[in-house]
C-alpha positions as CSV (number, residue, x, y, z in Angstrom):
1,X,51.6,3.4,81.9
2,X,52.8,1.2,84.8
3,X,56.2,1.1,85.9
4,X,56.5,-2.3,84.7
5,X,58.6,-2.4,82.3
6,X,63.9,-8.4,71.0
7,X,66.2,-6.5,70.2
8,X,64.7,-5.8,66.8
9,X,65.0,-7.8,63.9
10,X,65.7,-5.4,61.5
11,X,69.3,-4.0,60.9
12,X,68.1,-0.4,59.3
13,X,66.4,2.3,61.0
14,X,63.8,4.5,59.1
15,X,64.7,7.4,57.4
16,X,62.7,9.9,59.0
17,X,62.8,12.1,56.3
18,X,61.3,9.8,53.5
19,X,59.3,7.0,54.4
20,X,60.5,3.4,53.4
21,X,63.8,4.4,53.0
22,X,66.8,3.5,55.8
23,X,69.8,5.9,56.4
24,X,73.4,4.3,55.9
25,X,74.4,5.9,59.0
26,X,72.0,3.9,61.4
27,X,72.5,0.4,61.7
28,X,71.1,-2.0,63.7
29,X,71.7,-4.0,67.2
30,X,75.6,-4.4,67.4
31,X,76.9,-7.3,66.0
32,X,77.2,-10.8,68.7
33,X,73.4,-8.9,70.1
34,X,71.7,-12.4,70.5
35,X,67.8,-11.8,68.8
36,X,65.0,-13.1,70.8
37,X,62.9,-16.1,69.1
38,X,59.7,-14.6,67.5
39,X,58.1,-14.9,64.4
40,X,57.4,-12.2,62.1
41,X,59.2,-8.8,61.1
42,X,59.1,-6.8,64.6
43,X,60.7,-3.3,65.1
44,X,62.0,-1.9,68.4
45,X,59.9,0.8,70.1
46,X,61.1,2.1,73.8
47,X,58.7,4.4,76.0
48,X,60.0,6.9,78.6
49,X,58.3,9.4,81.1
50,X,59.8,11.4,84.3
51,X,60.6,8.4,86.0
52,X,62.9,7.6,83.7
53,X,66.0,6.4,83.2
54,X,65.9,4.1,86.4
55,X,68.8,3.0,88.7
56,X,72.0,1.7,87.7
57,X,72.0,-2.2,88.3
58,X,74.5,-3.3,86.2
59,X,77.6,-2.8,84.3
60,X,76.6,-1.7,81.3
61,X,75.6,1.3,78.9
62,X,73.5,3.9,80.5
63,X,71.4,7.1,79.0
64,X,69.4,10.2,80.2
65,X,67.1,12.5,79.1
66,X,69.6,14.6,77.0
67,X,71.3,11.6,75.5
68,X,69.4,8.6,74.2
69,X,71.9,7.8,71.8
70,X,72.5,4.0,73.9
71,X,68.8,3.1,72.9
72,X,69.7,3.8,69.9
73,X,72.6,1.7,69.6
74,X,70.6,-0.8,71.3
75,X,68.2,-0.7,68.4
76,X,65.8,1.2,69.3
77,X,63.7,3.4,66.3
78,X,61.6,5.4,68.0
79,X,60.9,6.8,71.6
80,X,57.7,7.7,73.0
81,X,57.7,10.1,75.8
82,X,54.8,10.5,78.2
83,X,54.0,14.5,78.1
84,X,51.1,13.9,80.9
85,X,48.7,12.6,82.7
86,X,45.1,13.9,84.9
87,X,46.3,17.5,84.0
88,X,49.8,17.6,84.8
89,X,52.5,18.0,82.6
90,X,55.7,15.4,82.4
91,X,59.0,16.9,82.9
92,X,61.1,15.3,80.9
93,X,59.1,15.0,77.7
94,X,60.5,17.9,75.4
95,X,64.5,16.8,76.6
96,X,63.5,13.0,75.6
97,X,62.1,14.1,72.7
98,X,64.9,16.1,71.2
99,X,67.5,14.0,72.3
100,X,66.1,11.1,70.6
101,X,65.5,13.2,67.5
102,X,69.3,14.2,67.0
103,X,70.5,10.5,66.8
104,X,67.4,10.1,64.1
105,X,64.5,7.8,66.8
106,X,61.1,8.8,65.7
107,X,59.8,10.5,68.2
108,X,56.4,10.4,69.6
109,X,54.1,10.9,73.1
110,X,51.3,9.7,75.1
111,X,49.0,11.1,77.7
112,X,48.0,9.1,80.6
113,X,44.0,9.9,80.6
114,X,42.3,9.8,84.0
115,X,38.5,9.9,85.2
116,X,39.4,12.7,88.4
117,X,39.7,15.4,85.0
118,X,37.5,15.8,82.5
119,X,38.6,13.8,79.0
120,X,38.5,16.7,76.5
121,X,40.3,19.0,79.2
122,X,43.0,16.3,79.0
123,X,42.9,16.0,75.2
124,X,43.4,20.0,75.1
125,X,46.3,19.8,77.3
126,X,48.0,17.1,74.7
127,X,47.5,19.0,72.0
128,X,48.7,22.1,73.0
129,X,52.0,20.4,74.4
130,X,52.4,18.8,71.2
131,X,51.7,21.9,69.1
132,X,54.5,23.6,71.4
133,X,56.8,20.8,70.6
134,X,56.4,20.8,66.9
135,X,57.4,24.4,67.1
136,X,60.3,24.3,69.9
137,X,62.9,23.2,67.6
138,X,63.8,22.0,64.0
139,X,63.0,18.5,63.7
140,X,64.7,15.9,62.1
141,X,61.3,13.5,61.9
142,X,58.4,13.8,60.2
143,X,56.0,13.7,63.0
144,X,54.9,13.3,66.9
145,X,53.2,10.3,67.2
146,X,50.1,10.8,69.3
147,X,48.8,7.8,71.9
148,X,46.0,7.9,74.7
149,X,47.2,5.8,77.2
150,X,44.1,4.6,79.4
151,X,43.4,4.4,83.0
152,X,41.8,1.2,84.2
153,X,38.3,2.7,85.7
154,X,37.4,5.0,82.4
155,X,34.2,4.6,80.6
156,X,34.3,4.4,77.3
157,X,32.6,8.0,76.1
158,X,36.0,9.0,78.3
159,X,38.3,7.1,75.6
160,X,36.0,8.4,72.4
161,X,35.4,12.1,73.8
162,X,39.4,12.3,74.6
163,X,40.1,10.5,71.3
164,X,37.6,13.1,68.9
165,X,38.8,15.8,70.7
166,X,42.5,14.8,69.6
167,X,41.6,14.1,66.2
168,X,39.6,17.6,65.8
169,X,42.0,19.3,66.7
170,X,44.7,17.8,64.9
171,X,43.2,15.8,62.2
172,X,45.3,12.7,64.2
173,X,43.3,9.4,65.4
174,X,45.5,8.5,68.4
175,X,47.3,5.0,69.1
176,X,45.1,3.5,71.7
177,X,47.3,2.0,74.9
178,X,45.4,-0.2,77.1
179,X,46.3,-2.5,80.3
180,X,45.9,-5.8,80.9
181,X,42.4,-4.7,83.1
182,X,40.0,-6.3,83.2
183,X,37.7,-3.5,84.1
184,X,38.2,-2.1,80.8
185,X,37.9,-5.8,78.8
186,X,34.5,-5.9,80.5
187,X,33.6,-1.7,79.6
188,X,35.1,-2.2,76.0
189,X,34.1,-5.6,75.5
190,X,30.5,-4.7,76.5
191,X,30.1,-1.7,74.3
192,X,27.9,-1.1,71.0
193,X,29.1,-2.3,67.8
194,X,29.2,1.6,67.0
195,X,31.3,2.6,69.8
196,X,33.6,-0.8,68.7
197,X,34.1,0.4,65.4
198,X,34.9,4.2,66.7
199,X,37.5,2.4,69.0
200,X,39.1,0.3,65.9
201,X,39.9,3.4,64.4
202,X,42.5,3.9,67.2
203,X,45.8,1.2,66.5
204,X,45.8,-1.0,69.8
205,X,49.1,-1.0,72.3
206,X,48.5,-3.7,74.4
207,X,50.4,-4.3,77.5
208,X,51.2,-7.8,79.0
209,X,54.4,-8.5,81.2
210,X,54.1,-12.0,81.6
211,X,51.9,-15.0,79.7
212,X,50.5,-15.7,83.9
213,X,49.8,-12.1,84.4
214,X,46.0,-10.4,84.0
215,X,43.9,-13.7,85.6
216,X,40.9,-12.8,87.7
217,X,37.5,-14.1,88.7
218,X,36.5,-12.9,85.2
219,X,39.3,-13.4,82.4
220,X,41.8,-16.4,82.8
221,X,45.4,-15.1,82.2
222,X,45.6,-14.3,78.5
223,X,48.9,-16.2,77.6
224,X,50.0,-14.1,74.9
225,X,49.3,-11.0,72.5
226,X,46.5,-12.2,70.6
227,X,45.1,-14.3,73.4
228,X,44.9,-10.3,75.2
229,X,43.0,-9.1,72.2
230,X,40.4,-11.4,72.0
231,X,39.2,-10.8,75.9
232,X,39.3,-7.2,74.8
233,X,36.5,-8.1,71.7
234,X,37.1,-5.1,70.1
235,X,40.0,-5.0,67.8
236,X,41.0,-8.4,65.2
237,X,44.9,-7.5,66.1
238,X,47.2,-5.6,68.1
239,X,49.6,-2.5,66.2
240,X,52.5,-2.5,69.4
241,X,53.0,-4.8,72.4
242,X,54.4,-3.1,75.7
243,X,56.4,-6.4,76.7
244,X,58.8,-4.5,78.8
245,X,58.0,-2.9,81.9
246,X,59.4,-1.9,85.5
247,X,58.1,-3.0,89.0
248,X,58.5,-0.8,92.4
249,X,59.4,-2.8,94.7
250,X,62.0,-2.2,98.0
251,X,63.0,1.2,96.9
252,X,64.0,-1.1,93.5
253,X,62.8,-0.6,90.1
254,X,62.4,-4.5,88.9
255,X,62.1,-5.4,85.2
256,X,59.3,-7.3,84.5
257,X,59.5,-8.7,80.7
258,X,57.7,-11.0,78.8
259,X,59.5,-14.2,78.2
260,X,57.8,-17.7,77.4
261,X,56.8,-19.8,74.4
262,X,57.8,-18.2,71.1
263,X,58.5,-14.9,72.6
264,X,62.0,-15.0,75.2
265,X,62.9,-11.5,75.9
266,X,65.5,-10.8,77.8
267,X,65.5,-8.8,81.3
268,X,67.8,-5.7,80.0
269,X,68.1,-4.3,76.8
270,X,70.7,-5.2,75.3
271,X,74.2,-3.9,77.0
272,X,71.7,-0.7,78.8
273,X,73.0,-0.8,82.8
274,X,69.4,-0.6,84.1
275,X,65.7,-1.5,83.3
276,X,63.9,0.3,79.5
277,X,60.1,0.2,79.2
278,X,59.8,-1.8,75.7
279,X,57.9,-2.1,73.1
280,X,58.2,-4.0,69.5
281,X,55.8,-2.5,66.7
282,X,54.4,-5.5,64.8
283,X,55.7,-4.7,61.0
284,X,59.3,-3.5,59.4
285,X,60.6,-0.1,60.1
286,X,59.3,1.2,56.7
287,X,55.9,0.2,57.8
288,X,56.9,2.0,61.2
289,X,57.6,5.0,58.9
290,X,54.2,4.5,57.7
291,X,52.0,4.5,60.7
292,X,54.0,7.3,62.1
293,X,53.0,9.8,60.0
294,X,49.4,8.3,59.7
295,X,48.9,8.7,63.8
296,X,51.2,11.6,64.5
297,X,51.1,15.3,63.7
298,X,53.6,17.0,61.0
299,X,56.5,18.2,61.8
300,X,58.0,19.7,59.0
């Protein structure tokens, strides 16, 4: 994912250890947290990797990789940790994954998936860091969630043969994240109705930043969510939406979050001191629950 970077709407958090059901002991955003203006039931997701957490740049709440319990406060239900990408392992993955664990986010990974390395070597790489994280510790969830996150210059046998080798070996279809590229609108777009319908198994994570980001010589900007789905031609919807990201730029992470029309997100989240990689999961957190332990591997 690209160091781009609502509070939720819902005041429970899933109960990890029966689906549908919300602990007492995990509220929601703290009370005066204003809630962005969208429409429909959308549910908190953050996403962190070895980058993360960025630098202080305001007062505020901060976190780390041993303590996530601020994203929790914050409203965040579940944290998705990136364990690599082209054949190397993150560093920070099994730390971010436990901590968010003990203060009950449901936890969950992607693998950044690139051409230089061959896809199922990739895909073998995942799964054995996963299977080593289901057994590293007692677990408080019910799963890992498992995502392929997608470089922009892959073809798509790279994306199925990655995908097929995660779902043999784990009997998991993973969450499909894509970029706003327009390189892969145009390879996934242009692909056989059979290769579509393989791809629709996977939930789609779409990224945009900004309703005037992704135009090209090709594909006007998209606008919004859907508008990003439809240039894609392959799925009807989209599952989660990376509105959240984090810019480089003069030795300065910059948040770069989506805010226009219906959607008005604000820079930070909530009372954190620096910039989160967000995401909202289109549903309630019992559906959440759900599609968890539909895309992720057991954990207990």
């Amino acid at each position: 994912m690209k160091r781009l970077l609502l509070l939720p709407l819902v005041l429970l958090l899933v109960h990890c250890a029966r689906p549908g059901a919300v602990p007492e002991t995990m509220a929601g955003p703290s009370p005066g947290m204003a809630a962005p203006a969208v429409s429909g039931q959308l549910t908190e997701v953050v996403n962190v990797s070895a980058y993360d957490p960025k630098e202080r740049q305001r007062a505020g709440t901060p976190y780390s990789e041993h303590n996530v319990s601020a994203l929790r406060v914050n409203g965040a239900l579940g944290l998705i940790a990136r364990a690599g990408k082209g054949g190397n392992l993150d560093t920070k993955c099994a730390d971010f994954l436990a901590a968010a664990d003990r203060v009950r986010m449901l936890p969950g990974v992607y693998y950044r998936v690139q051409r230089h390395v061959d896809a199922v070597a990739q895909a073998d790489q995942l799964v054995n860091r996963v299977q080593a994280l289901a057994g590293s510790r007692s677990w408080n969830a019910p799963a890992l969630l498992i995502c392929g996150d997608y470089d922009g210059n892959l073809r798509v046998s790279d994306i199925l043969r990655f995908a097929d080798r995660v779902e043999a070996r784990t009997g998991v279809v993973p969450v499909a994240y894509l970029e706003n590229s327009q390189q892969l609108k145009l390879t996934l777009g242009n692909a056989d109705s059979a290769a579509k319908a393989r791809l629709r198994r996977m939930p789609y994570w779409l990224a945009l930043y900004s309703h005037e980001s992704g135009a090209g010589p090709i594909f006007p900007a998209p606008g919004n969510p859907q508008g990003l789905v439809d240039q894609y031609r392959v799925w009807p919807t989209w599952t989660m939406w990376q509105y959240g990201g984090v810019d480089w730029e003069g030795g300065r992470s910059r948040p770069k979050v989506y805010n226009h029309g219906r959607h008005r997100f604000s820079p930070y989240f909530g009372n954190m001191d620096r910039p989160v990689e967000r995401n909202v999961f289109k549903g309630t957190p019992a559906a959440l629950a759900a599609f968890w332990q539909r895309h992720g591997v057991r954990l207990r």
